[in-house]
N, CA, C and O atoms as CSV, one atom per row, in Angstrom:
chain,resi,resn,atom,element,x,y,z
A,1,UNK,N,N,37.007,-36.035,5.413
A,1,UNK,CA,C,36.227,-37.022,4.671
A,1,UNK,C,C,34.736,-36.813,5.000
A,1,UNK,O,O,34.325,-36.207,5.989
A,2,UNK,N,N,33.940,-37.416,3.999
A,2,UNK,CA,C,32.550,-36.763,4.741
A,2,UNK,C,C,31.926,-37.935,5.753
A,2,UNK,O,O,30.725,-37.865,6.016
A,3,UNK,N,N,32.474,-38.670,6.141
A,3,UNK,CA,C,32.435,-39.722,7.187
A,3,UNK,C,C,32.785,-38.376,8.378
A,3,UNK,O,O,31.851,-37.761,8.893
A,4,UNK,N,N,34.145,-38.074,8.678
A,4,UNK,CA,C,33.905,-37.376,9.366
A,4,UNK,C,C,33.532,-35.724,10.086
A,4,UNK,O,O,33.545,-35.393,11.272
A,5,UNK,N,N,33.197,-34.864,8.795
A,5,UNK,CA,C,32.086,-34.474,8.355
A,5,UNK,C,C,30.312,-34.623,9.337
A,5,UNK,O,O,29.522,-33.876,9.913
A,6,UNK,N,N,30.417,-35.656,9.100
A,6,UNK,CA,C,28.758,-36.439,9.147
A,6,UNK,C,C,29.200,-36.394,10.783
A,6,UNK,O,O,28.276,-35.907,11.436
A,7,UNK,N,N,30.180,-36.711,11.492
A,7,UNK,CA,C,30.834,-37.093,12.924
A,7,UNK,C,C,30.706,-35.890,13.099
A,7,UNK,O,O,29.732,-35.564,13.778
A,8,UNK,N,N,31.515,-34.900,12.630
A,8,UNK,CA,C,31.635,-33.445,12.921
A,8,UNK,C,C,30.145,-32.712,13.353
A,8,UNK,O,O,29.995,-31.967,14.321
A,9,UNK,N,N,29.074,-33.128,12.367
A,9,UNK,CA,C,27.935,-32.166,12.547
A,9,UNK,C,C,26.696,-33.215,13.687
A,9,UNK,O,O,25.867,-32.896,14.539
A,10,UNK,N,N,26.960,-33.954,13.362
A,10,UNK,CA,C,26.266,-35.357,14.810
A,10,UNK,C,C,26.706,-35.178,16.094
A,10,UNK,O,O,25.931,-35.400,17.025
A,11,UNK,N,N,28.305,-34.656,16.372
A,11,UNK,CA,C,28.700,-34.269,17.559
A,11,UNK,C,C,28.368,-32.893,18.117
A,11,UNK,O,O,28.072,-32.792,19.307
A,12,UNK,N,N,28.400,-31.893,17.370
A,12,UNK,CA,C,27.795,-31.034,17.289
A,12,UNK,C,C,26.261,-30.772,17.835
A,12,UNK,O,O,26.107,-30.104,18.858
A,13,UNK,N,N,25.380,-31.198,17.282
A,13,UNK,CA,C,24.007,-31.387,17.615
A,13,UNK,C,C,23.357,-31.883,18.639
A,13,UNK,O,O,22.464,-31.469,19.378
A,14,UNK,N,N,24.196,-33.202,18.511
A,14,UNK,CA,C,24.174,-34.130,19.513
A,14,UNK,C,C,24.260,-33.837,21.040
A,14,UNK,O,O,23.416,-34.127,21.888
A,15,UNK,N,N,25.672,-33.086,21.249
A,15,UNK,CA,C,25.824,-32.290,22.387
A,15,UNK,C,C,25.164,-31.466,22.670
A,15,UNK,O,O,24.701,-31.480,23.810
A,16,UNK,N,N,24.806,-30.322,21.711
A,16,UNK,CA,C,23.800,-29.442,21.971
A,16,UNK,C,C,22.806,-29.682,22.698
A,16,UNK,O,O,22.647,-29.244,23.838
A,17,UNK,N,N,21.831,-30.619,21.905
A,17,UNK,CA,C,20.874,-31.195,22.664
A,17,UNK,C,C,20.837,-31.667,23.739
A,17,UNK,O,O,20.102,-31.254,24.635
A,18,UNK,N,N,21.931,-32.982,23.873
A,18,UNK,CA,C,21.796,-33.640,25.156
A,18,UNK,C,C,22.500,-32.982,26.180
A,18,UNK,O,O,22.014,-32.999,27.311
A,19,UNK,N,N,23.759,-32.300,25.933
A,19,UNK,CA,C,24.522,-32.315,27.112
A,19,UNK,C,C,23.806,-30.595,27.081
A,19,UNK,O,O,23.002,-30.488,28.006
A,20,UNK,N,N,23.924,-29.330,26.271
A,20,UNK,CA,C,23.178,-28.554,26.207
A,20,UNK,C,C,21.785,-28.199,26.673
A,20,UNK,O,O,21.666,-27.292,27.497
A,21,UNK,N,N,20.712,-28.840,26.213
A,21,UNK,CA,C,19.590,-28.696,26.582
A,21,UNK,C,C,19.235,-29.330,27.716
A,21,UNK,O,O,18.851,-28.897,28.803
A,22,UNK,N,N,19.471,-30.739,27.186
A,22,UNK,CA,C,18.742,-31.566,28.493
A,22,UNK,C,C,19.740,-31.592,29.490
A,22,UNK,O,O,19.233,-31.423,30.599
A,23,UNK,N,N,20.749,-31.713,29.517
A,23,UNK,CA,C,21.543,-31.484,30.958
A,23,UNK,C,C,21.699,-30.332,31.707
A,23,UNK,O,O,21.425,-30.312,32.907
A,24,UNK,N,N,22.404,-28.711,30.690
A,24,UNK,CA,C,22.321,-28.160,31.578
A,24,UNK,C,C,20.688,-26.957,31.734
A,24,UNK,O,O,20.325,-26.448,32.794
A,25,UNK,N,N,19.948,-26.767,30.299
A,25,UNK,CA,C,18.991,-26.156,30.571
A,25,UNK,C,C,17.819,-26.246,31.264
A,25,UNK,O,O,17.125,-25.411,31.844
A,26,UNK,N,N,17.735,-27.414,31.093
A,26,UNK,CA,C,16.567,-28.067,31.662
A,26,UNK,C,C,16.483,-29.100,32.997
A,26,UNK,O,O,15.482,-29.744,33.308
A,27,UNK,N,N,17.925,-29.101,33.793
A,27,UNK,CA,C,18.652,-29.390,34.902
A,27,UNK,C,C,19.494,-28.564,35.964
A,27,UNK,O,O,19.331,-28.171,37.119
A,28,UNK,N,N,20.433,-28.504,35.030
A,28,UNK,CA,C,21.671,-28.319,35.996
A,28,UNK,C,C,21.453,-26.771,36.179
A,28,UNK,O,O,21.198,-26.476,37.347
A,29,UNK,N,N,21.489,-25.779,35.357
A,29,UNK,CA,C,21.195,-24.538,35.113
A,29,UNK,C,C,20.550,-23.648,35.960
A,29,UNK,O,O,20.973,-22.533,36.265
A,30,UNK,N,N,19.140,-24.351,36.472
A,30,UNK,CA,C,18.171,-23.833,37.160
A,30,UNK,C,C,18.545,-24.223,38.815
A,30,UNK,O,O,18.271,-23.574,39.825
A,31,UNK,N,N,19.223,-25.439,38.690
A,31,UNK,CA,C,19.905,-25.531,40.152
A,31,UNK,C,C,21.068,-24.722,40.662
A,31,UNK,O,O,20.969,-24.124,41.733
A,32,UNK,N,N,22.054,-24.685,40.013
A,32,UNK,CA,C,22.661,-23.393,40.025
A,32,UNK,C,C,22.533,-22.418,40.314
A,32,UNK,O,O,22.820,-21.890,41.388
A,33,UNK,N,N,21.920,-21.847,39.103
A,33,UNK,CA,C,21.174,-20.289,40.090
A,33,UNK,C,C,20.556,-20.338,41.390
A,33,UNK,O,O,20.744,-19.674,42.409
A,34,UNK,N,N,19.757,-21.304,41.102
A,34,UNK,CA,C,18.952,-21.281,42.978
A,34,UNK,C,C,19.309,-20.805,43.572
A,34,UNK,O,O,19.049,-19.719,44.089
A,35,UNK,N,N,20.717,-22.176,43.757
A,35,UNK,CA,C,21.582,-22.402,44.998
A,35,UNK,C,C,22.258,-21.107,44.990
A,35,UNK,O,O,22.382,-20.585,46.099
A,36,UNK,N,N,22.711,-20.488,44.006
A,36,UNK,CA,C,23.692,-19.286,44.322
A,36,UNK,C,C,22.731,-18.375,44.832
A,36,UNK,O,O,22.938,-18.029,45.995
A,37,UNK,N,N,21.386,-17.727,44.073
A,37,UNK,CA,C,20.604,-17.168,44.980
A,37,UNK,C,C,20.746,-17.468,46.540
A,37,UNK,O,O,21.036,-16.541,47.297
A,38,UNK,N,N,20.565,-18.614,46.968
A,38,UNK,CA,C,20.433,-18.520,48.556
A,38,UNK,C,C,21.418,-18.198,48.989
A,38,UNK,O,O,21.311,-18.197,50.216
A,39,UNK,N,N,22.431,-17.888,48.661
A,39,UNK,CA,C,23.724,-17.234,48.999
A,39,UNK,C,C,23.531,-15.964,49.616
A,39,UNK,O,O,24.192,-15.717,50.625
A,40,UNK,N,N,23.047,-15.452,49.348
A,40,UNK,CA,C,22.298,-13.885,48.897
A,40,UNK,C,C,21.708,-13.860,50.521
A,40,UNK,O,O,22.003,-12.902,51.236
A,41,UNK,N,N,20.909,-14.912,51.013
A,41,UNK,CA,C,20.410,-14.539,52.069
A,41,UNK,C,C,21.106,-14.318,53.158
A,41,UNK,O,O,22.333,-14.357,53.250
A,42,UNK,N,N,20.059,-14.000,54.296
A,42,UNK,CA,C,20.716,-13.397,55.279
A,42,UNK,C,C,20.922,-14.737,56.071
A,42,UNK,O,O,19.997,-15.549,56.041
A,43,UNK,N,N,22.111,-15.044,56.811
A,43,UNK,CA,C,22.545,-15.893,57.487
A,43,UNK,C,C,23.141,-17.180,56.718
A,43,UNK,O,O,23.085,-18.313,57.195
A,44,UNK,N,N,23.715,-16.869,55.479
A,44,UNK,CA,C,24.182,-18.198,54.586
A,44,UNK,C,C,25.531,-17.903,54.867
A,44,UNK,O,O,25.895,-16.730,54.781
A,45,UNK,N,N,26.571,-19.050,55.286
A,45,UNK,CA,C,27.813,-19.490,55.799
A,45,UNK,C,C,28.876,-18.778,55.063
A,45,UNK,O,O,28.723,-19.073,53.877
A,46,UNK,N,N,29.572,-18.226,55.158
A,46,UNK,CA,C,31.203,-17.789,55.636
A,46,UNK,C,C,31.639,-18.776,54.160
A,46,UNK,O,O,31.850,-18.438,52.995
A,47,UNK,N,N,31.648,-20.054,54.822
A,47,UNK,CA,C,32.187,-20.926,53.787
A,47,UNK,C,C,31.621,-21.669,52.539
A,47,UNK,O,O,32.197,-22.383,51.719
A,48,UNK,N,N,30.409,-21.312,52.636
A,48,UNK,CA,C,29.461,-21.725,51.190
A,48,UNK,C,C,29.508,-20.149,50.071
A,48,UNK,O,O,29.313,-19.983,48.868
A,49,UNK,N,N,29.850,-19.269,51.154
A,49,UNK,CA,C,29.712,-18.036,49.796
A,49,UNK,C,C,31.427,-17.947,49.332
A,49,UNK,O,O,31.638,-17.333,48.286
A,50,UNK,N,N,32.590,-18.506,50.032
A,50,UNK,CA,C,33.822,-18.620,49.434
A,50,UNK,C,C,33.749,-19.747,48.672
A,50,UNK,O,O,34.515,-19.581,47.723
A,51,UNK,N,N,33.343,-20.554,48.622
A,51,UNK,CA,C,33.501,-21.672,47.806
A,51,UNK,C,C,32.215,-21.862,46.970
A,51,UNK,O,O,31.790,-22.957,46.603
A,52,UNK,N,N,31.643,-20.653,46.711
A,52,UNK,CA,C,29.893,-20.462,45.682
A,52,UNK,C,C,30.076,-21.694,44.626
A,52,UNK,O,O,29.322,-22.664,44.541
A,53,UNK,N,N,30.868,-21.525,44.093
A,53,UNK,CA,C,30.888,-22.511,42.540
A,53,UNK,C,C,30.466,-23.938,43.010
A,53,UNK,O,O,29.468,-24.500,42.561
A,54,UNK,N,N,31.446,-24.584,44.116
A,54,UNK,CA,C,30.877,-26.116,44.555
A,54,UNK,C,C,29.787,-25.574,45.448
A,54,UNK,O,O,28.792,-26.272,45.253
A,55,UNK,N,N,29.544,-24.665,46.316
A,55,UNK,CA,C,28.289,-24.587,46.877
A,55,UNK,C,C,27.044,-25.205,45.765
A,55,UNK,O,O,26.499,-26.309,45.772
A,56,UNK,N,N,26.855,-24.096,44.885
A,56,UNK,CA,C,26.301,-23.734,43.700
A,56,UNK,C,C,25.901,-24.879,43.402
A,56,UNK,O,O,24.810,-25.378,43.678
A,57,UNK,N,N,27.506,-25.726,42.341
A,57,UNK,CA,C,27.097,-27.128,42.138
A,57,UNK,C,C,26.149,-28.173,42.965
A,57,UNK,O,O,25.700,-29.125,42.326
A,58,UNK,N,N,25.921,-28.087,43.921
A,58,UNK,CA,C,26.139,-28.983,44.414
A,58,UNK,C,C,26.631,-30.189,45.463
A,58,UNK,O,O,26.099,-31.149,46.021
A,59,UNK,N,N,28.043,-29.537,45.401
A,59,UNK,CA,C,29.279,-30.888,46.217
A,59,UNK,C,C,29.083,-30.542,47.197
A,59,UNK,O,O,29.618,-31.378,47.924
A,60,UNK,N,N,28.545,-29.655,47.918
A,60,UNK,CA,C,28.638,-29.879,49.374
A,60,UNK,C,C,27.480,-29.128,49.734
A,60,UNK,O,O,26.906,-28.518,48.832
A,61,UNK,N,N,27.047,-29.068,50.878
A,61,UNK,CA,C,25.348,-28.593,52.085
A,61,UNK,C,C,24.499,-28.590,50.845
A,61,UNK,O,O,24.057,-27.658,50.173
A,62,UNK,N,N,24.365,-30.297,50.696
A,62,UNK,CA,C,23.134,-30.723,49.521
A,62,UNK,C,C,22.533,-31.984,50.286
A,62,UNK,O,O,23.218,-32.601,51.101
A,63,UNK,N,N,21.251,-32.329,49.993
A,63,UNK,CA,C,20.639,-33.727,50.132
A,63,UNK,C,C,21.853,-34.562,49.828
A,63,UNK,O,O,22.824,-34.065,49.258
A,64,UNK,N,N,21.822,-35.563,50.121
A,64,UNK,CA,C,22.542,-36.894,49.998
A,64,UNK,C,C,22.668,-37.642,48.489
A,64,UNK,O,O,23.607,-38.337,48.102
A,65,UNK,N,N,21.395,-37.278,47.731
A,65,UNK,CA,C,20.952,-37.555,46.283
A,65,UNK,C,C,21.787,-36.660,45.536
A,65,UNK,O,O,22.471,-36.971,44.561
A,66,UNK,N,N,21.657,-35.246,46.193
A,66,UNK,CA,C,22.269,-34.163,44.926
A,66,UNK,C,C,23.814,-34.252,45.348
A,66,UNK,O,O,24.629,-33.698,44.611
A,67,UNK,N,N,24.239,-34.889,46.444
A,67,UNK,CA,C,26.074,-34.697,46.357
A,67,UNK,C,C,26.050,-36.134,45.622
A,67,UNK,O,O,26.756,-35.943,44.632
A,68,UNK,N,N,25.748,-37.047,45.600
A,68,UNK,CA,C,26.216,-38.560,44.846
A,68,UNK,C,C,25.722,-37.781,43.597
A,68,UNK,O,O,26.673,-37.676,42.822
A,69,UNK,N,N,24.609,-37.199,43.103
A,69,UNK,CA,C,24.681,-37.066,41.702
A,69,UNK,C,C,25.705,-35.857,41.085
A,69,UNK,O,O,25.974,-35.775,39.887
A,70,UNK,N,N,26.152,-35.067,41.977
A,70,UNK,CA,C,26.721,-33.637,41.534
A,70,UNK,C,C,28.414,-34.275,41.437
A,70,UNK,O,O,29.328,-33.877,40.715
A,71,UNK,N,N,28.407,-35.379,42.437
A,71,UNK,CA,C,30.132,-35.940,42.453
A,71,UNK,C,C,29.859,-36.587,41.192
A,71,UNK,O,O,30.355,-36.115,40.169
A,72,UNK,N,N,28.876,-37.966,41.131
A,72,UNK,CA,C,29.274,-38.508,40.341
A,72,UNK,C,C,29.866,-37.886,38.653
A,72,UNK,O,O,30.838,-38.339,38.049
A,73,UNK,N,N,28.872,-36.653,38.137
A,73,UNK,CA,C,29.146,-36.193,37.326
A,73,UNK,C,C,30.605,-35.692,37.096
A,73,UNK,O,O,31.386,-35.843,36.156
A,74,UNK,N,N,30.683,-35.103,38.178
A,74,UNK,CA,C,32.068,-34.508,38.039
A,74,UNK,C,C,33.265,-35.338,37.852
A,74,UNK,O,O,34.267,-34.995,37.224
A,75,UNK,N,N,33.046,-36.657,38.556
A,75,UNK,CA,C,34.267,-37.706,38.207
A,75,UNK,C,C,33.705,-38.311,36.816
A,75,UNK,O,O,34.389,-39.216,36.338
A,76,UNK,N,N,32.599,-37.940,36.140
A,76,UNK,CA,C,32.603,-38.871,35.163
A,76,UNK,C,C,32.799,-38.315,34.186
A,76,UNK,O,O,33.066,-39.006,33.203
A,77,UNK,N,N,32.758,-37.080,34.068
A,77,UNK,CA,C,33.249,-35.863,33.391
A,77,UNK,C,C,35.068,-35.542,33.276
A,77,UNK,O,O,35.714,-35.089,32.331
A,78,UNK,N,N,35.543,-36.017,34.740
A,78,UNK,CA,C,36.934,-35.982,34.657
A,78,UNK,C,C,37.807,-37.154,33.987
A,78,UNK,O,O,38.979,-37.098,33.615
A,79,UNK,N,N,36.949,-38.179,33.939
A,79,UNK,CA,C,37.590,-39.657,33.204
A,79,UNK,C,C,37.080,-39.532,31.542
A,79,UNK,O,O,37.481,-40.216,30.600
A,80,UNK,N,N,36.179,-38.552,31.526
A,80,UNK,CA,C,36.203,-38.609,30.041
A,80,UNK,C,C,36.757,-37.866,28.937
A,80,UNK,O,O,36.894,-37.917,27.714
A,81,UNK,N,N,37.083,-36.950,30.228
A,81,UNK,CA,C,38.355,-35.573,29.456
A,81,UNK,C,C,39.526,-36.377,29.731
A,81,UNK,O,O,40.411,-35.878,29.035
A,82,UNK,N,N,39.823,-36.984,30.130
A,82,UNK,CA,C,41.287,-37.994,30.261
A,82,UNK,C,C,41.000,-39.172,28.812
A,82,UNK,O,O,42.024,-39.386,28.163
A,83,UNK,N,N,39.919,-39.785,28.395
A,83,UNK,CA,C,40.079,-40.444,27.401
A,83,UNK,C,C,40.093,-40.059,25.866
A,83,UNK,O,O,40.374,-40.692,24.849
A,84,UNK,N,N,39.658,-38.711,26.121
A,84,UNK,CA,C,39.053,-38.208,24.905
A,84,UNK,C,C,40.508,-37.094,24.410
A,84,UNK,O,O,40.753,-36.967,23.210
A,85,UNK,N,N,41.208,-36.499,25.268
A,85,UNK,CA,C,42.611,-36.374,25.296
A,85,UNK,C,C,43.435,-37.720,24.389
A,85,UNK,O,O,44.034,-37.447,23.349
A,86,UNK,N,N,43.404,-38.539,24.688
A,86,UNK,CA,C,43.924,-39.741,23.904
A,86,UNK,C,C,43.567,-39.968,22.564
A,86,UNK,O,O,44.266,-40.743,21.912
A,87,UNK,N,N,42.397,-39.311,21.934
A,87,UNK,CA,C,41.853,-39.893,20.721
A,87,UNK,C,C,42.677,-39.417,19.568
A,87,UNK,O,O,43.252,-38.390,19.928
A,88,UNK,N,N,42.849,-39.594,18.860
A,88,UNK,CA,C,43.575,-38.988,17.597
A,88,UNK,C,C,43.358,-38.232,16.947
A,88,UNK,O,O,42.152,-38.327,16.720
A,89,UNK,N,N,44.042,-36.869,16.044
A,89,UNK,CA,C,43.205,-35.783,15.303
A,89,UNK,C,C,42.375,-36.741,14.359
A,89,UNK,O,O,42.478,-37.955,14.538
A,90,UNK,N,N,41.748,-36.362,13.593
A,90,UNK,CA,C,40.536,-35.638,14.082
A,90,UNK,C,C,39.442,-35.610,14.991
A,90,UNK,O,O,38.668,-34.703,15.298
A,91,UNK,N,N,39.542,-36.792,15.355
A,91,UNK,CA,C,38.449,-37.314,16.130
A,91,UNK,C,C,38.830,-36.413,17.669
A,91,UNK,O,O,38.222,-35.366,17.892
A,92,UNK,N,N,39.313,-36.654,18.128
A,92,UNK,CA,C,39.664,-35.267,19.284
A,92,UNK,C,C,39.355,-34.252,19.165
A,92,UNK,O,O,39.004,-33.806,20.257
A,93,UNK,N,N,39.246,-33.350,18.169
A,93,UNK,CA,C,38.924,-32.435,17.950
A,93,UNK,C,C,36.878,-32.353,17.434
A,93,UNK,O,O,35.955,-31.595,17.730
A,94,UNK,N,N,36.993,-33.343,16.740
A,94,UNK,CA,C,35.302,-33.441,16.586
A,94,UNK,C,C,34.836,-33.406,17.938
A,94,UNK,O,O,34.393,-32.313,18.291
A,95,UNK,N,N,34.824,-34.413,18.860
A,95,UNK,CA,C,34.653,-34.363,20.105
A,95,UNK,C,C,34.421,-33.184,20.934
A,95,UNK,O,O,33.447,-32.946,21.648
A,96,UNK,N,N,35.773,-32.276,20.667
A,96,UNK,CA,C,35.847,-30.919,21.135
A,96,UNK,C,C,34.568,-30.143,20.724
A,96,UNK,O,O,33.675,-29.566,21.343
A,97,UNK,N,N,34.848,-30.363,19.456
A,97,UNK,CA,C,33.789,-29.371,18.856
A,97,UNK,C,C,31.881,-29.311,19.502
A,97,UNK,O,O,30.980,-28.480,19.614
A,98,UNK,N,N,32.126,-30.772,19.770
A,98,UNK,CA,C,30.852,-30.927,20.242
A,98,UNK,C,C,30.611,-30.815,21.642
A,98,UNK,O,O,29.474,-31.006,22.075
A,99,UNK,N,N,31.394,-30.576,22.265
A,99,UNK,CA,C,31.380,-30.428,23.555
A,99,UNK,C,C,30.991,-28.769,23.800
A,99,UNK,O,O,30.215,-28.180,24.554
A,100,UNK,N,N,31.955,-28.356,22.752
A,100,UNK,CA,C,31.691,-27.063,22.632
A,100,UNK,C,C,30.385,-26.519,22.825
A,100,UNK,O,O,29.923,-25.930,23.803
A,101,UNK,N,N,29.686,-26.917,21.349
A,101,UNK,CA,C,28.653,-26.567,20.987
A,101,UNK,C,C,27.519,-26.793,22.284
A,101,UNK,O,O,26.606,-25.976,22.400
A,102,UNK,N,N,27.645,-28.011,23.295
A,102,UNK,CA,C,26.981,-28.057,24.906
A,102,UNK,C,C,27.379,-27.342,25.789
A,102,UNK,O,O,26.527,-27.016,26.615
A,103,UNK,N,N,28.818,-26.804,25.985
A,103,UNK,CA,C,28.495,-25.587,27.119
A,103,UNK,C,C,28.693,-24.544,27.115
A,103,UNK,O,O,28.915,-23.847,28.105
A,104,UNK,N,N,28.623,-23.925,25.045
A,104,UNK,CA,C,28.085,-22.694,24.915
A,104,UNK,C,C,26.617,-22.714,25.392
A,104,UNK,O,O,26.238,-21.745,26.049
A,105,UNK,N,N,25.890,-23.557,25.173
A,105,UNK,CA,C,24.583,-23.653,25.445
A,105,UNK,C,C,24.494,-23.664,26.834
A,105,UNK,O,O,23.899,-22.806,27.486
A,106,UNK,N,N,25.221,-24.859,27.408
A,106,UNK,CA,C,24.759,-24.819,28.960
A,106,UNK,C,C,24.634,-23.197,29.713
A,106,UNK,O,O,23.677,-22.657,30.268
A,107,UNK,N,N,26.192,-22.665,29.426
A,107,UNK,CA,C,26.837,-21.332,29.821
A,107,UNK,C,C,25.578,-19.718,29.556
A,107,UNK,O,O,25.316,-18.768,30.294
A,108,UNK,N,N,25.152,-20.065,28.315
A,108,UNK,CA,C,24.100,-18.598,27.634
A,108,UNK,C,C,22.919,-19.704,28.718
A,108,UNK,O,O,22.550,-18.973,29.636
A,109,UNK,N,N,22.449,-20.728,28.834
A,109,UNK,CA,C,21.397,-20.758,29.776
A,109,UNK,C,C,21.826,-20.471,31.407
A,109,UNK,O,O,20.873,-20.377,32.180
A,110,UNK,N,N,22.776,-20.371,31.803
A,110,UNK,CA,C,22.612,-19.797,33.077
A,110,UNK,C,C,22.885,-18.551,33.108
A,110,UNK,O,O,22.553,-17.658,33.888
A,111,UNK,N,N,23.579,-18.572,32.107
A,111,UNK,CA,C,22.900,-16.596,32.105
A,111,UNK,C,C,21.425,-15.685,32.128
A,111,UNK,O,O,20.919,-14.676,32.619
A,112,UNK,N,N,21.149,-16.829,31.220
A,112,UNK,CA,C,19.379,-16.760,31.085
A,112,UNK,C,C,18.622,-16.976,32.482
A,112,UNK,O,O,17.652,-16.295,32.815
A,113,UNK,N,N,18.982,-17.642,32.989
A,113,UNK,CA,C,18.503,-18.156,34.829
A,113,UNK,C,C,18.794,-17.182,35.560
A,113,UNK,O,O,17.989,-16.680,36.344
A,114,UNK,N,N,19.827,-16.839,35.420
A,114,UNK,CA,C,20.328,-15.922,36.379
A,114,UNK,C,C,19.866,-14.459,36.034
A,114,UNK,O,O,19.563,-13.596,36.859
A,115,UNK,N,N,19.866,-14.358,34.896
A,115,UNK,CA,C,19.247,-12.311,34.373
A,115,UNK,C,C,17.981,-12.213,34.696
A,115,UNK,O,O,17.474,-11.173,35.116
A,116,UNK,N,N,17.076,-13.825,34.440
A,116,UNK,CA,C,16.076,-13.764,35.040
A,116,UNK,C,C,15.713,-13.789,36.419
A,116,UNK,O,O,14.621,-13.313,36.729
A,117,UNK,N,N,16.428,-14.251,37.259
A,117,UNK,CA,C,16.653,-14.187,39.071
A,117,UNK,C,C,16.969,-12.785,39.221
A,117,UNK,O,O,16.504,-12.212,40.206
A,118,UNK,N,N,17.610,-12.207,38.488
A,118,UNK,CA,C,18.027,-10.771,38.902
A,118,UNK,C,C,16.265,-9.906,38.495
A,118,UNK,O,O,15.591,-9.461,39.425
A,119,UNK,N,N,16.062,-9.866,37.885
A,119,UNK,CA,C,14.457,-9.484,37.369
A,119,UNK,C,C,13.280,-9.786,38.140
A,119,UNK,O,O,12.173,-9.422,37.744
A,120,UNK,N,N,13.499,-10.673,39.631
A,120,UNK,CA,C,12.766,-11.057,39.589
A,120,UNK,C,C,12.205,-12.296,39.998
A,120,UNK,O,O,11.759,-12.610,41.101
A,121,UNK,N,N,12.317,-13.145,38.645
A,121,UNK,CA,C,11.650,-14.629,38.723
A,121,UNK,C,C,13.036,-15.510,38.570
A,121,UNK,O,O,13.522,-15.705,37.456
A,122,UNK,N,N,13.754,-16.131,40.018
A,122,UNK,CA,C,14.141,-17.363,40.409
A,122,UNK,C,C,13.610,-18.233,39.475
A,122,UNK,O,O,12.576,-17.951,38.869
A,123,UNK,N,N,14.611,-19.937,39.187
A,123,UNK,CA,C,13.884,-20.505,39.047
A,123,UNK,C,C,12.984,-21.353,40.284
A,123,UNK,O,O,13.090,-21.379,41.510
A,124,UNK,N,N,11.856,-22.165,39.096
A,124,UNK,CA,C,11.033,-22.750,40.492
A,124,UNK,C,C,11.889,-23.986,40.254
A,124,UNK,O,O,11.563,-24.739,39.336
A,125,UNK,N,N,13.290,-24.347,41.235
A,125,UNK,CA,C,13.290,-25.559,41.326
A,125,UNK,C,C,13.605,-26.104,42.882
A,125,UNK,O,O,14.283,-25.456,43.680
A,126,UNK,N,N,13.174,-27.022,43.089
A,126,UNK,CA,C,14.549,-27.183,44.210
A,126,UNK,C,C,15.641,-26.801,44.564
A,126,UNK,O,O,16.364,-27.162,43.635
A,127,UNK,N,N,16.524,-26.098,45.601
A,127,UNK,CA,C,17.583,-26.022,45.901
A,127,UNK,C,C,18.437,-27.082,46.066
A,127,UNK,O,O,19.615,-27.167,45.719
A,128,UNK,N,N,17.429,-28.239,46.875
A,128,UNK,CA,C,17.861,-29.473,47.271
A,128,UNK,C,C,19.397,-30.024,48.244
A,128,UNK,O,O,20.214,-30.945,48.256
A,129,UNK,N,N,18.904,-28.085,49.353
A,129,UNK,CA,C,19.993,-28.002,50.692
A,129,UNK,C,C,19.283,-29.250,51.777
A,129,UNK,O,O,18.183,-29.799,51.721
A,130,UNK,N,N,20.276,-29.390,52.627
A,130,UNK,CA,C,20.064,-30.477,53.563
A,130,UNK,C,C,18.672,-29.946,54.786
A,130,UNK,O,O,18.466,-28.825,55.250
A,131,UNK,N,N,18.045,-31.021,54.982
A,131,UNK,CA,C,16.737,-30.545,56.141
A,131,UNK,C,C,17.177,-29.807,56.779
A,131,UNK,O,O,16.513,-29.293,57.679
């Protein structure tokens, strides 16, 4: 219907932008790489380079700010893939779609972070590891 249609291309965009751009390009993306960069150095733990991905994220040897914000996401992210599972075709699938369309984006920007760390230029952000 073009009701959902209009849902279809709003979710789409929508995500792009917000969860895409502003979450992971212009956030999450550049922290990421960092953190995996410091991996790289000399004397980084045994157990932060086996577990890189939550290193990376976040969830653990972070400020106190970046593990409450790196958990919270992640549980709020896990309760919303549990509700959105429930929704009915089509609307489940619009949803999908738009989710999509945010972490193709998120995903090609940390590639972008990272080809550029390999080149070179890190981003300038915070790592935001513990004092």
């Amino acid at each position: 219907s073009p009701l959902q249609w209009g849902a279809y291309g709003g979710m789409v965009l929508g995500f792009a932008y917000v969860e895409g751009y502003g979450a992971f390009q212009k956030k999450f993306s550049p922290l990421v790489v960092r953190r995996a960069m410091s991996l790289t150095q000399a004397g980084a733990a045994l157990s932060h380079r086996l577990l890189a991905p939550f290193y990376s994220m976040g969830l653990f040897h972070a400020t106190k700010k970046r593990k409450i914000v790196s958990w919270s996401v992640s549980l709020t992210v896990f309760v919303l893939v549990a509700l959105v599972k429930r929704l009915p075709y089509p609307w489940r699938s619009i949803v999908d779609a738009g989710v999509c369309s945010g972490l193709c984006w998120g995903g090609a920007s940390i590639m972008f972070y990272y080809v550029r760390a390999l080149l070179g230029t890190p981003p300038d952000v915070d790592p935001e590891l513990p004092a």
